[in-house]
N, C-alpha and C positions, 0 to 999 in steps of 0.2 A: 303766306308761303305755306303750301302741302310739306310735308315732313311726314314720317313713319316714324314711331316713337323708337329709342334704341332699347333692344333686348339685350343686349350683348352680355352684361353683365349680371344675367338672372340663371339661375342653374337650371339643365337641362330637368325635365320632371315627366312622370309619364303624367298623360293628360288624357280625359275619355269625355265625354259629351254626349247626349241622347238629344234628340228632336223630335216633336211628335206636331200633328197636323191633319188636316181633315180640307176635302175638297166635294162643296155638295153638289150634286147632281139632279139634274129632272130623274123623274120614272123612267123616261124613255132612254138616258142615259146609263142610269142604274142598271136596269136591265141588260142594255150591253153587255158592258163592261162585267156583269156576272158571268152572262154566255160566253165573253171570251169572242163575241160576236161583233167587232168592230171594222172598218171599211181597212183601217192603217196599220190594223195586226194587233196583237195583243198588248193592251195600255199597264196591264201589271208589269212584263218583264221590260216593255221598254221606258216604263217611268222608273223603275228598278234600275236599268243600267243607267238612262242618262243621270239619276240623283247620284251614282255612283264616279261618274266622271264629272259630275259638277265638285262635288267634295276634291277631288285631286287638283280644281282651277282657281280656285276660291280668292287666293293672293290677285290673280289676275282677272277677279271681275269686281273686287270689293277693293280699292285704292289703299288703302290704311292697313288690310290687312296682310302680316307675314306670309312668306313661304312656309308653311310647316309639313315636315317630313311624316306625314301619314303610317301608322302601322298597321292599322284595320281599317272599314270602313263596311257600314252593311247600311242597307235601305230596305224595307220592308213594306211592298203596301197591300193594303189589304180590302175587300167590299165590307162596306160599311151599312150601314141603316138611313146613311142620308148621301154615300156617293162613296170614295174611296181614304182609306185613312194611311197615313205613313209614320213610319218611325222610322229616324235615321240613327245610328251610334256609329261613332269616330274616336279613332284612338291614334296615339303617338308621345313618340318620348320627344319633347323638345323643350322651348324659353317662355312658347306661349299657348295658351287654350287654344281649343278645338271648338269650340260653340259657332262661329261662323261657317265651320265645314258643316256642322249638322245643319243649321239651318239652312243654309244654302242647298244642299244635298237633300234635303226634306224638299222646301219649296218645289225646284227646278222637276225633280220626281210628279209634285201634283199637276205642277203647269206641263210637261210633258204627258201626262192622261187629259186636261185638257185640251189639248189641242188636240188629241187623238180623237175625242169625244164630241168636239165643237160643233160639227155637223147636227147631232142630235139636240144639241144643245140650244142653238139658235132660235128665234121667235120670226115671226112675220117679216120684222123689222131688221133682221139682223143683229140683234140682241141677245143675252145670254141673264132673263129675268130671273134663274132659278140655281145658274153656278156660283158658287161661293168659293175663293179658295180662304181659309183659314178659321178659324186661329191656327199659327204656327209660332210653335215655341219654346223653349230647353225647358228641359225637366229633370236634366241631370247634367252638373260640371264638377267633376270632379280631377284634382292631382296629389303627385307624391303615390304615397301606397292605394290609395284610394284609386286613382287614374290606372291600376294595373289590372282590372279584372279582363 
């Protein structure tokens, strides 16, 4: 039987989370995505919004995990030395952590530059010998006074 654990009787607490992650790229990728020279439009602001709208879905693409009422949310990605890098932080005063909004939020951010970048990306075969997405991982979970910066 699926079940969602009960929070009910846990006190609300501010809660904040960081995620960070890395998506590598060919040369020919890299390069783009620096120019800002992509066929789908620019892979920083739109893996920026969608990791931003993934964080606000999170209950409803992760089964187990809560609704939580969000107070911040940022996504940040940036050109890297091997393709694009992200960092997500998430905040909210609720029952339960936020580490699933970052990571989710982080991910969906690389896989949306992926697919932006895919074309480049591809081999002979249809293949993608040289993208990587990850590691992706919390680096910071913090509540209480701690969760309030």
């Amino acid at each position: 039987m699926a079940r969602q654990v009960d929070v009910g009787s846990k006190p609300e607490q501010a809660r904040r989370a960081v995620a960070l992650g890395e998506l590598a790229l060919s040369s020919r990728g890299r390069a783009a995505v620096r120019r800002r020279a992509v066929e789908k439009g620019d892979p920083i602001a739109a893996g920026e919004l969608a990791g931003l709208v993934a964080m606000k879905r999170t209950s409803e693409l992760i089964p187990h995990c809560h609704l939580v009422r969000l107070t911040s949310g940022r996504v940040r990605l940036s050109p890297s030395a091997r393709g694009v890098r992200v960092r997500a932080e998430v905040s909210a005063v609720d029952r339960t952590g936020v580490e699933m909004e970052a990571l989710l939020g982080a991910t969906v951010a690389l896989l949306t530059v992926w697919d932006m970048v895919k074309y480049l990306e591809k081999d002979s075969r249809g293949l993608y010998p040289r993208t990587r997405l990850g590691p992706v991982r919390v680096v910071v979970k913090e509540k209480g006074e701690a969760g309030r910066r």
